[in-house]
Wavefront OBJ file of the C-alpha trace (Angstrom):
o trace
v 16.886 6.742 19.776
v 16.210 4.474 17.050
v 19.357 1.800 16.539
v 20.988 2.977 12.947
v 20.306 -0.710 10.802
v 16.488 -1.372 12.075
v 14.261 0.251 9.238
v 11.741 3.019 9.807
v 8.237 4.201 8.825
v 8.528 6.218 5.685
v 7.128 9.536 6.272
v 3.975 10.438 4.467
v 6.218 13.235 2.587
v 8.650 9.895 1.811
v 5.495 7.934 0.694
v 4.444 11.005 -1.685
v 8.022 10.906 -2.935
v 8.151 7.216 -4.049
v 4.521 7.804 -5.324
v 6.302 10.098 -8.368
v 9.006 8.375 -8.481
v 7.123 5.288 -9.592
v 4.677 7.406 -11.795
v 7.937 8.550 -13.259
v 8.818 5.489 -14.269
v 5.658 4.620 -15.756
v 4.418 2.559 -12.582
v 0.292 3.030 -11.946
v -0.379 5.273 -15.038
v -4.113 5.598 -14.275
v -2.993 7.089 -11.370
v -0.258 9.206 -12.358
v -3.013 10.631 -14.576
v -5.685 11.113 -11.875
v -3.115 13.414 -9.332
v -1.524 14.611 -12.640
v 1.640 12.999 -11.762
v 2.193 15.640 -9.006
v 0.994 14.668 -5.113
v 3.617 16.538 -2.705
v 2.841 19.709 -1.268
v -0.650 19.673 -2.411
v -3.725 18.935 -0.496
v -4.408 15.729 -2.197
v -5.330 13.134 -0.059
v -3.968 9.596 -0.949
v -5.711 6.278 0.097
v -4.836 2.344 0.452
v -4.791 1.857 -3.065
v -1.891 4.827 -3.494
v 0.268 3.300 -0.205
v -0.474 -0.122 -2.089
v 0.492 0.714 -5.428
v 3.792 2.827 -3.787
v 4.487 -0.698 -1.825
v 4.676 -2.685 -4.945
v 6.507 -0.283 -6.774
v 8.574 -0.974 -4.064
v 8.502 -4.731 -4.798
v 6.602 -5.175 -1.197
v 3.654 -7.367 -1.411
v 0.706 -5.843 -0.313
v -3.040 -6.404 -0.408
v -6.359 -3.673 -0.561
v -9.312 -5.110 0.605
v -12.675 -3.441 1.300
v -15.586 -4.634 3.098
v -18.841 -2.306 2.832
v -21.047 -1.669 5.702
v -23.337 -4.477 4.866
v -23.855 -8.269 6.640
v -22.951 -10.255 3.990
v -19.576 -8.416 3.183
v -18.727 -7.675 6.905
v -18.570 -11.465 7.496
v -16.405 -12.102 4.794
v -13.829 -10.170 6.705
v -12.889 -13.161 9.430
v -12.295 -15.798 6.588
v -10.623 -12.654 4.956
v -7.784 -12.597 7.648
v -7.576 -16.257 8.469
v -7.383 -16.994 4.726
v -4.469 -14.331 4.027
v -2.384 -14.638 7.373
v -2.702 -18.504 6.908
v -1.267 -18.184 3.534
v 1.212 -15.977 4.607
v 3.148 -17.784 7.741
v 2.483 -21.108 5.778
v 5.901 -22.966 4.773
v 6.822 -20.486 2.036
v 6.908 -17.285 4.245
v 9.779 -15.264 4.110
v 10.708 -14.752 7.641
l 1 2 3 4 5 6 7 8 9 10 11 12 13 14 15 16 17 18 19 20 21 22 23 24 25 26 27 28 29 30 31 32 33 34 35 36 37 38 39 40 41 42 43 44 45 46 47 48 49 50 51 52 53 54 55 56 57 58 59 60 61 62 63 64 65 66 67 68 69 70 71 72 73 74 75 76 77 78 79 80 81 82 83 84 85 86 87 88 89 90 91 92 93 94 95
């Protein structure tokens, strides 16, 4: 049993939700147009870039970032993570 004032997980059915919502209000038109501003109850699968877009509806920062399955990108991902957690817990984080 989860204490009543620490948040929780959306659901993905919660996710879906805020993902119309924010279409709704003319958030992410490209993809309210590509799911034709309909995503629960169908089969659709959402990605990253949907939970990302949802987040910042949201007005939580979030960041998408692919690396391919080559060298050059895969060692980009180390300075990737230093780079943004550095940035992050730095003197202007929010905790």
């Amino acid at each position: 049993h989860h204490p009543s004032n620490k948040r929780r997980v959306p659901s993905l059915s919660q996710i879906q939700a805020f993902l119309e919502q924010s279409w709704a209000d003319g958030f992410d038109p490209r993809g309210a147009k590509h799911y034709k501003n309909i995503i629960r109850g169908l089969k659709s699968q959402i990605g990253a870039v949907e939970v990302s877009s949802t987040l910042s509806y949201l007005q939580i920062d979030s960041v998408v970032a692919q690396f391919i399955h080559c060298h050059e990108s895969r060692s980009l991902l180390g300075k990737f993570v230093w780079s943004y957690f550095t940035r992050k817990v730095g003197r202007d984080a929010c905790f």
